[in-house]
KEKE-3310 file (N, C-alpha, C; in steps of 0.2 Angstrom, whole numbers, plus 5000, padded with zeros to 4 digits):
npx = (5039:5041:5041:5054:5062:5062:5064:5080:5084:5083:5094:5101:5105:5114:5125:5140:5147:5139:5130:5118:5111:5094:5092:5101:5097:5086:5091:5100:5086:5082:5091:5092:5082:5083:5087:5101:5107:5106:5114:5125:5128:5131:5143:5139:5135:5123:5131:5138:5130:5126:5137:5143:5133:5138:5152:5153:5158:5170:5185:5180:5169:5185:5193:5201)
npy = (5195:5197:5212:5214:5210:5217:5229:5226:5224:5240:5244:5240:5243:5252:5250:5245:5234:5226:5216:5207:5191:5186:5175:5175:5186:5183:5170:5180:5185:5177:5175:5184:5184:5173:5170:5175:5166:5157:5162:5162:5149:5144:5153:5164:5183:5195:5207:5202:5195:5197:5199:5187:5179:5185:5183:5173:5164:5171:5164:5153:5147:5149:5140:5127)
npz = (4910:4897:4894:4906:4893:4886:4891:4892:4880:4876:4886:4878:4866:4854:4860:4855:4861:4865:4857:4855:4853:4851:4861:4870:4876:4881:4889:4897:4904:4908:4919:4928:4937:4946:4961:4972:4979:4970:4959:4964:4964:4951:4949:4948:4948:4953:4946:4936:4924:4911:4906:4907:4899:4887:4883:4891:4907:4918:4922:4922:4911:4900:4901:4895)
capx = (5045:5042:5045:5060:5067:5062:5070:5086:5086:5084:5099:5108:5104:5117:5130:5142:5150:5134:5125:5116:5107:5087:5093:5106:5093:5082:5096:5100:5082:5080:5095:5089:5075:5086:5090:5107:5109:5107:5118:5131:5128:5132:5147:5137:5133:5118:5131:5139:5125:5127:5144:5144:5129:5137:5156:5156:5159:5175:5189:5177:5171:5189:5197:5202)
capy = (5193:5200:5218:5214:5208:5226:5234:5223:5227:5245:5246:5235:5245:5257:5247:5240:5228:5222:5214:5202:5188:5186:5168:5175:5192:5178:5170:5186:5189:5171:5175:5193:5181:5170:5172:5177:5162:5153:5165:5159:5141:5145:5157:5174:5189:5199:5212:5198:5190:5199:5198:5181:5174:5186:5181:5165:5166:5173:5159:5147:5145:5152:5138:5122)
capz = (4907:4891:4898:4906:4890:4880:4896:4893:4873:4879:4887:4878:4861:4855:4864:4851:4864:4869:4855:4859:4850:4855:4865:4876:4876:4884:4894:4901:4904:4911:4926:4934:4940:4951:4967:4972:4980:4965:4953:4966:4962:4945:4948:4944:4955:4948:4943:4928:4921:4904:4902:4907:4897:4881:4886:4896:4915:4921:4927:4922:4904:4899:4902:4889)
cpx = (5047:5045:5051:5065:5067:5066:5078:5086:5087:5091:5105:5109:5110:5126:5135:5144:5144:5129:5123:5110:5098:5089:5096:5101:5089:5084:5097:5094:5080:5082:5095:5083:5076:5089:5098:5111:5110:5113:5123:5133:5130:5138:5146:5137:5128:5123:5136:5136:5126:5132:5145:5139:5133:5148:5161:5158:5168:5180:5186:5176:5176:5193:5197:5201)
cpy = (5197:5208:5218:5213:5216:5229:5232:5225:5234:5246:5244:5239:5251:5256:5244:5233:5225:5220:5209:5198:5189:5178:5172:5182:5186:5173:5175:5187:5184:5170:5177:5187:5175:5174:5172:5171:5156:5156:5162:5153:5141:5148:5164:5176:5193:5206:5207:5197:5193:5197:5191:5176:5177:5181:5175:5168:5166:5169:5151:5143:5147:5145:5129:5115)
cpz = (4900:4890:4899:4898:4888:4885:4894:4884:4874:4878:4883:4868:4858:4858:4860:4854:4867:4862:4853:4856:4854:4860:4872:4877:4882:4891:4901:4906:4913:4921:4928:4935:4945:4958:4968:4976:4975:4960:4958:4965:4954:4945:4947:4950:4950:4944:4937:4925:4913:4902:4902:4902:4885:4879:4889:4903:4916:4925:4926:4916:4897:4898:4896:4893)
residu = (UNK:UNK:UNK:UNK:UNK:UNK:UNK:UNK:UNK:UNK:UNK:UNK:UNK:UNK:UNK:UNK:UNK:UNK:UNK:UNK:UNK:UNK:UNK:UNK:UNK:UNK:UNK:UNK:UNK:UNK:UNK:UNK:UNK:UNK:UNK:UNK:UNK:UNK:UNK:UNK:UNK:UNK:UNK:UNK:UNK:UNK:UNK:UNK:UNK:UNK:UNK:UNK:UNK:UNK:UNK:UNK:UNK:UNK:UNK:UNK:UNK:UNK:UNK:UNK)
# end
């Protein structure tokens, strides 16, 4: 787990629009470890889960 997260800092390094507390770093780290049938139970797809954990989900935590 701890790897994945340095890989997810990595990338996420350098990125202005991506920067990202250690929580939502751990969030992030937390949802690449579900299954994709669960990220659907939730509204994700493995390829939002950043944007959505840094963002809120798309359609969903947008709305009043």
């Amino acid at each position: 787990m701890k790897q994945l997260i340095k890989k997810i800092k990595l990338a996420l390094v350098g990125n202005p629009v991506y920067k990202a507390s250690d929580s939502q770093l751990d969030a992030i780290a937390e949802l690449e470890t579900y299954s994709d049938h669960q990220l659907d139970d939730l509204g994700l797809s493995r390829f939002n889960i950043r944007e959505a954990v840094l963002f809120g989900r798309p359609n969903l935590d947008s709305r009043a």
